[in-house]
VOGU-3710 file (C-alpha; in Angstrom, 3 decimals, decimal comma):
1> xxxxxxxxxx> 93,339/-76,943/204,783  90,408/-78,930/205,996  87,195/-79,949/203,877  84,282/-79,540/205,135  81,180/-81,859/204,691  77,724/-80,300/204,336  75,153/-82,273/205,468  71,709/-82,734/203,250  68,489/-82,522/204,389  67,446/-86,242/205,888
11> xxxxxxxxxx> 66,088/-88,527/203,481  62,128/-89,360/203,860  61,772/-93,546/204,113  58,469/-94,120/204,790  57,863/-95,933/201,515  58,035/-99,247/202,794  54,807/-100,348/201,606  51,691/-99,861/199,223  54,008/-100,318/195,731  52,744/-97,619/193,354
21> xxxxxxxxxx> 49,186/-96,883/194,677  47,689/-96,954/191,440  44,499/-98,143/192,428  44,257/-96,056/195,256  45,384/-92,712/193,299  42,539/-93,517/191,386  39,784/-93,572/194,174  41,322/-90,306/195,481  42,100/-88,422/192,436  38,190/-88,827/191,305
31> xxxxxxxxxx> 37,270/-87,650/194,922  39,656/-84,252/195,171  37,517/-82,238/192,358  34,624/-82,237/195,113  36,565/-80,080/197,311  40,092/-79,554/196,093  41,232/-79,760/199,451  43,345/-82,376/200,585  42,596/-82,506/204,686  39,022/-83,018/203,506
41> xxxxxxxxxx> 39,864/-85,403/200,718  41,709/-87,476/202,927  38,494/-87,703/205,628  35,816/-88,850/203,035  38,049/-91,313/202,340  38,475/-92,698/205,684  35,489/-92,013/206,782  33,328/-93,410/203,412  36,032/-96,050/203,814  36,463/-95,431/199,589
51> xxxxxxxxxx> 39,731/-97,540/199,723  37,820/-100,482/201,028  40,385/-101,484/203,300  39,753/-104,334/205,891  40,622/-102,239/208,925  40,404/-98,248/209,556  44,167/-98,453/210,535  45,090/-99,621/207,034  42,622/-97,145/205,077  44,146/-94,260/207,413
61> xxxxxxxxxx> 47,908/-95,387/206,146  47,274/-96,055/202,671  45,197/-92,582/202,131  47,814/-90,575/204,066  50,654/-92,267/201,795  48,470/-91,639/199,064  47,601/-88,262/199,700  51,405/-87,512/200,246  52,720/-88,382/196,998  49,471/-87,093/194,934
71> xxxxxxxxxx> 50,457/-83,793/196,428  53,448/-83,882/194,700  51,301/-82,706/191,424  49,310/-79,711/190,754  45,951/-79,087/189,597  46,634/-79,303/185,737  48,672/-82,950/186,594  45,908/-84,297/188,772  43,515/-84,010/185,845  45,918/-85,141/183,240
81> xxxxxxxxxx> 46,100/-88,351/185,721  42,769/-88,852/185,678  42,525/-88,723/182,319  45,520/-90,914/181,083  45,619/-94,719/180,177  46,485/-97,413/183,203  50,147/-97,631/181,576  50,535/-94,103/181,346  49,244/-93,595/185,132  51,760/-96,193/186,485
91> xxxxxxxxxx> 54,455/-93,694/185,416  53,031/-90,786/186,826  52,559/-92,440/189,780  56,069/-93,261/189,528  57,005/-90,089/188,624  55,276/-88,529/191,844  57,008/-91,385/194,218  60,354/-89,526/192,908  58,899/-85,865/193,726  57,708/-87,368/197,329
101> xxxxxxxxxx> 60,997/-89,005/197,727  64,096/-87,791/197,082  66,252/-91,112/197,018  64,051/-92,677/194,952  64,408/-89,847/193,125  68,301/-89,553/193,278  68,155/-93,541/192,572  66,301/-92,881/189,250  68,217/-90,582/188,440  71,538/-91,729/188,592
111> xxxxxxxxxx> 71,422/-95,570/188,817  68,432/-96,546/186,560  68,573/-93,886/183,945  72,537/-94,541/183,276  72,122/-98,051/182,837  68,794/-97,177/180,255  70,867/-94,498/178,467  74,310/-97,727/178,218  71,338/-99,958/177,185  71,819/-102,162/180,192
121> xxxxxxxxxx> 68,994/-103,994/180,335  69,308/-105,520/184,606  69,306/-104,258/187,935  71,079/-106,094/190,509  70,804/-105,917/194,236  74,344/-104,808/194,628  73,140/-102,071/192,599  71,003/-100,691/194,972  73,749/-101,279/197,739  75,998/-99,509/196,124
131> xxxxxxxxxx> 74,116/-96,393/195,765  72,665/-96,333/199,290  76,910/-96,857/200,502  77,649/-94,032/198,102  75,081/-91,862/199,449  75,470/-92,399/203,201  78,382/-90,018/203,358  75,819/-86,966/203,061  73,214/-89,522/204,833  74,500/-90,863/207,419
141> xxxxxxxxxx> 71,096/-91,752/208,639  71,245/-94,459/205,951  74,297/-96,165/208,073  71,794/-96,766/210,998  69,215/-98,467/208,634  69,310/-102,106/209,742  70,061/-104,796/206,889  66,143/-105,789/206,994  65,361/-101,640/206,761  67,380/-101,455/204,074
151> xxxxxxxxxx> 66,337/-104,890/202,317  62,362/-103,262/202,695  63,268/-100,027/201,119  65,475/-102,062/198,161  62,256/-103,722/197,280  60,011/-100,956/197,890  62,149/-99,505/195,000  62,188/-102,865/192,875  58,552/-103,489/193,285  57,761/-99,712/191,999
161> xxxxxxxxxx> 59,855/-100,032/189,233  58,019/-103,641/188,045  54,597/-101,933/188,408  55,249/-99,199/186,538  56,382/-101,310/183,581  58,644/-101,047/180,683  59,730/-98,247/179,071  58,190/-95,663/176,357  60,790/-93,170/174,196  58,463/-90,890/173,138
171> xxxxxxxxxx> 55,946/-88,784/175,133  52,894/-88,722/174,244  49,993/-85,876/173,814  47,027/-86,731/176,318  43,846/-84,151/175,825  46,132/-81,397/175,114  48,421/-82,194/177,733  52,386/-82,437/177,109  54,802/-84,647/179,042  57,365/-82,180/179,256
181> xxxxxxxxxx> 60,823/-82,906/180,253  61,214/-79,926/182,629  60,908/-79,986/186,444  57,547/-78,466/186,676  56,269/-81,696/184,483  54,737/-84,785/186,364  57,685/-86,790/184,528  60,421/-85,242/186,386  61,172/-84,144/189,972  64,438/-81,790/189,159
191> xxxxxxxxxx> 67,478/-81,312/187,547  65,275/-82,720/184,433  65,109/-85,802/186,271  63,965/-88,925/183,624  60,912/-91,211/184,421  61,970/-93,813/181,457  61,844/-97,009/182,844  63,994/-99,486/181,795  62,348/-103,389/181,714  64,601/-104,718/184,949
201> xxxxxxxxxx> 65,141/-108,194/185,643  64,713/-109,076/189,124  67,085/-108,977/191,752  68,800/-112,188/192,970  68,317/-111,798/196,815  64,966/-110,654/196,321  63,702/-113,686/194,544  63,346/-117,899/194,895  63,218/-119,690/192,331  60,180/-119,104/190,783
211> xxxxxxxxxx> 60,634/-121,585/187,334  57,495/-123,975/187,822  55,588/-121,086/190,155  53,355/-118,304/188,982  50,395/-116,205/191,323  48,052/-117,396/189,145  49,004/-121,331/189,664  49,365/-120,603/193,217  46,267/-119,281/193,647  43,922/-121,733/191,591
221> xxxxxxxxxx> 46,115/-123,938/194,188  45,891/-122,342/197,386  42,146/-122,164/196,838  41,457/-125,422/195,915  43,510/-126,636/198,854  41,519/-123,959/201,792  38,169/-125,779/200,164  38,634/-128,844/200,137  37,201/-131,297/202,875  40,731/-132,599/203,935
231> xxxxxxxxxx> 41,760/-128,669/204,902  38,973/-127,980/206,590  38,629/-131,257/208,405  42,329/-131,040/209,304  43,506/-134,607/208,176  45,932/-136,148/207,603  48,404/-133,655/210,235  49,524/-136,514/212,106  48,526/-135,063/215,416  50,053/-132,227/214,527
241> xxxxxxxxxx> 48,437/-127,888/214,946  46,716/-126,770/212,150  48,907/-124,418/210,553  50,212/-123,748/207,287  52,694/-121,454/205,336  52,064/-119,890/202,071  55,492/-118,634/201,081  56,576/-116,207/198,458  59,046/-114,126/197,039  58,756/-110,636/198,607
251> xxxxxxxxxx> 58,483/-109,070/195,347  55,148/-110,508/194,713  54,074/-108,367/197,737  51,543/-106,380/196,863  49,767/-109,003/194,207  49,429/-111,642/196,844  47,320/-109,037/198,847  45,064/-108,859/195,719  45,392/-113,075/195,514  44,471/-112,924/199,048
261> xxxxxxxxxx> 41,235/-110,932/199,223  40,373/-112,454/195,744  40,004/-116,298/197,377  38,251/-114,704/200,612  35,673/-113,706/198,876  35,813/-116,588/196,621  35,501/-118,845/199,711  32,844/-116,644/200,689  30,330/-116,540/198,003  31,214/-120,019/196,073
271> xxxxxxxxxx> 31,442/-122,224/198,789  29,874/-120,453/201,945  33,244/-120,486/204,311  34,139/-117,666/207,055  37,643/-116,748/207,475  38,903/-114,704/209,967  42,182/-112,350/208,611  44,466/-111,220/211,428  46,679/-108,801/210,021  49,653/-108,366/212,378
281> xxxxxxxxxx> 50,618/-104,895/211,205  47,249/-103,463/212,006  46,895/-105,212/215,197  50,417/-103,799/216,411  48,737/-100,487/215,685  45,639/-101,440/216,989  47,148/-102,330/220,414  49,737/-99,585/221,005  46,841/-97,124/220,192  44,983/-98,373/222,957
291> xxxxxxxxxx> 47,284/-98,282/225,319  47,845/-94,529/224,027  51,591/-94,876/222,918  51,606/-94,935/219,525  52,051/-91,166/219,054  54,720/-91,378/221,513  56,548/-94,762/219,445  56,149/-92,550/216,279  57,970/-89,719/218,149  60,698/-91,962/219,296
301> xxxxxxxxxx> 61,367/-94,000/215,939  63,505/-91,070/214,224  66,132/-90,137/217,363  66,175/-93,343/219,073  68,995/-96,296/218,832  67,990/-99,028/216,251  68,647/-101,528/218,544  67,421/-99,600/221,518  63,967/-99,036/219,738  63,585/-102,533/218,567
311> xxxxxxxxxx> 63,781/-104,108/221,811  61,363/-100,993/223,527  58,701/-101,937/220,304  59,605/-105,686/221,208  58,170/-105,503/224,943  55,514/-103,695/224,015  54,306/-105,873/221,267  55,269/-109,188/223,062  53,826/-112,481/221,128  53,239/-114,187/224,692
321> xxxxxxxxxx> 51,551/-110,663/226,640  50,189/-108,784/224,314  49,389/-110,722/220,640  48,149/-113,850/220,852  45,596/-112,743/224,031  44,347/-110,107/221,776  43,975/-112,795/218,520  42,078/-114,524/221,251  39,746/-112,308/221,670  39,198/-111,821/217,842
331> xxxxxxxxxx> 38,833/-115,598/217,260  36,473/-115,712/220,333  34,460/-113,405/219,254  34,516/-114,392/215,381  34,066/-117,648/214,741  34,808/-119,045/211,366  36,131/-122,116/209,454  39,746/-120,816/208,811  41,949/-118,366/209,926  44,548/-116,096/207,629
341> xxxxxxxxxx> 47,628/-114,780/209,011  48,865/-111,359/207,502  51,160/-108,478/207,599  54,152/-111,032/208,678  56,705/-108,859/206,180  55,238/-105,178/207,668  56,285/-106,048/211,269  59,675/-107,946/210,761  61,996/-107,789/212,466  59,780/-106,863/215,651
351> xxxxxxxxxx> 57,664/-109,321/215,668  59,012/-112,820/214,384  56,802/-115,358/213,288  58,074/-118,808/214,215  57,502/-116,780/217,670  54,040/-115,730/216,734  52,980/-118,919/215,554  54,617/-120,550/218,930  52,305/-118,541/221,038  49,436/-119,304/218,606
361> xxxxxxxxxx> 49,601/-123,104/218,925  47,362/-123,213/222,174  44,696/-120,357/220,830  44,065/-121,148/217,268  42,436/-124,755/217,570  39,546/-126,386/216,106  40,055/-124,776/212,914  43,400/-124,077/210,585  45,543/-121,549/209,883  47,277/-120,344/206,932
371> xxxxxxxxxx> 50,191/-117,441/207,469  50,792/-115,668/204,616  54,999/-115,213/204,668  57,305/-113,202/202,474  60,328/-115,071/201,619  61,141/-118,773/202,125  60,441/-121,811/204,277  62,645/-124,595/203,405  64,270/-127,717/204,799  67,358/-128,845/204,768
381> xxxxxxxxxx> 69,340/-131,558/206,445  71,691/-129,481/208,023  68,825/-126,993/209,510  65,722/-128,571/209,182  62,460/-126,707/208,288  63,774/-122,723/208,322  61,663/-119,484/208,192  63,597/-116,634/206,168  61,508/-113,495/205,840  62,132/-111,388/203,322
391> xxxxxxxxxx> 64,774/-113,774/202,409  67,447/-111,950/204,480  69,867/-114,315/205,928  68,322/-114,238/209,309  66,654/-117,799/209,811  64,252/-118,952/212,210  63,678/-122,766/212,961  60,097/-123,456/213,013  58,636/-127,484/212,041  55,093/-127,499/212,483
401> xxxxxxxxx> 53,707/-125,606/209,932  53,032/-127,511/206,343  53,461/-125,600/203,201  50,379/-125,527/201,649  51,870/-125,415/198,300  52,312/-129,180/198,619  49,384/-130,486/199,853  46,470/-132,334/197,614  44,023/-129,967/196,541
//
């Protein structure tokens, strides 16, 4: 007698960014009562720019991400968002990223509220792996994620879960408004899925050692540093290219974006300084849209060989051909007294940055350069100064660059 294997519907990934869009629910949820229609929600958005995102690439991604997940809710829901404390819309928001996504959901369900309901208070990595191996035998599309695909989705997940905070037993009343634990209710998806959050440590292989760092003595540092006279007169580099690393643990993701438009404008209006953000991510769109492919490389992604699409999305995003003539032009055309470097973790593994920052060394002169990088540059003896995004175990030798985290302010 044979057993047969029913295959489920394909999980939806495209989570890999944004955290739990709180902020951005916000700006959109205030806007849908004008029309109540989502296509022309989403293009007041873009088009008013509402998001106030640095490129129209980034405000079209965010809004449609957005967009998706508030559509998870009805009418009724949307108001009782808008209406609800910043705790309370966290998990909602939370809630609606397990509606939109049905492994989140499934991982909520039967990872995170188990260990609530035994009162174990962590979440490990291998946690995570072991649900996504458990789950690939009605998924196999979750044996051709690659280990960085997977490593982006794990702290997608982990990142959600930290923003939406710890956890609350009893539902409250908002303005005549029950949380009610049935599958029509913003706090559950199906199958009376829970939205109780337990207060999860970290996991290991998503973290460094963090015991003398916070973001808010990094950033009172990394400022200090981009102001000073030494930065900006590039001394003391020992003949050296300008460039600098500011690394951190990937977690920290989507606060270091706020850190990082925080000391721009800082830089800005306190002490008159231009800086010039190149966000890789946007630029990758950027170019493959203007070359008319990008529809096509969208097309492609799902079907295609992992390896097979990497290495296509590799020659047409070369570092040598393509990136560093168009950051050219930018600089060029913008001048300024520093330049940022963004979106590393977004474009990994296609684009890698000790290879990016090779092909920078002979365009971005006269002034310095700080990449922003998600996971860890270190040296050792054995290896010298290494590049680890994302802190996977892939490591990419890279010298020149100075941490900035240990230079005088």
């Amino acid at each position: 007698m044979t057993t047969s294997i029913h295959p489920h519907d394909r999980y939806a990934l495209s989570f890999t960014s944004g955290g739990l869009l709180v902020r951005e629910a916000d700006v959109i949820v205030a806007e849908y009562p004008r029309s109540r229609d989502w296509v022309a929600v989403r293009q007041a958005v873009t088009e008013q720019n509402l998001l106030q995102a640095r490129t129209t690439s980034s405000s079209v991604r965010v809004t449609r991400e957005t967009i998706q997940r508030l559509g998870v809710f009805n009418d009724s829901e949307l108001e009782l968002l808008a209406e609800s404390s910043l705790t309370e819309r966290c998990h909602l928001m939370w809630a609606a990223a397990c509606r939109r996504y049905e492994l989140i959901g499934d991982f909520a369900e039967e990872v995170i509220r188990e260990r609530f309901l035994l009162m174990k208070p962590t979440l490990s990595t291998e946690d995570f792996e072991r649900f996504i191996t458990g789950k690939s035998l009605w998924h196999p599309e979750l044996d051709e994620l690659k280990p960085s695909t997977r490593a982006k989705l794990r702290q997608s997940v982990f990142r959600m879960l930290h923003e939406a905070g710890p956890p609350q037993r009893t539902r409250r009343h908002h303005s005549g408004h029950a949380l009610r634990t049935s599958p029509q209710s913003p706090c559950c998806t199906r199958s009376e899925r829970h939205p109780i959050l337990p207060h999860l440590s970290a996991p290991g292989a998503d973290a460094m050692s963090t015991t003398n760092r916070s973001l808010t003595s990094d950033e009172k540092h990394v400022y200090e540093v981009l102001r000073s006279a030494r930065f900006l007169k590039m001394e003391g580099l020992s003949k050296e290219v300008p460039f600098f690393i500011y690394h951190y643990p990937p977690a920290w993701g989507r606060e270091v974006d706020d850190f990082r438009d925080r000391v721009i404008t800082k830089l800005r209006s306190d002490d008159g300084l231009s800086v010039v953000e190149i966000n890789l991510y946007d630029l990758a769109v950027q170019l493959l849209t203007e070359r008319g492919v990008w529809d096509r490389v969208l097309a492609l992604e799902p079907d295609m060989d992992k390896a097979e699409f990497r290495e296509t999305l590799q020659g047409m995003l070369d570092p040598h051909d393509h990136l560093a003539p168009a950051i050219r032009t930018r600089l060029d055309a913008e001048p300024s007294d520093m330049v940022f470097l963004a979106g590393i973790g977004e474009v990994f593994p296609f684009i890698r940055t000790h290879t990016m920052l090779e092909n920078l060394q002979s365009i971005v002169t006269g002034r310095p350069m700080l990449a922003w990088f998600p996971g860890t540059y270190e040296f050792t003896q054995a290896g010298g100064h290494q590049l680890s995004a994302l802190n996977l175990n892939a490591r990419d030798s890279y010298y020149r660059a100075k941490d900035i985290l240990e230079q005088e302010a």
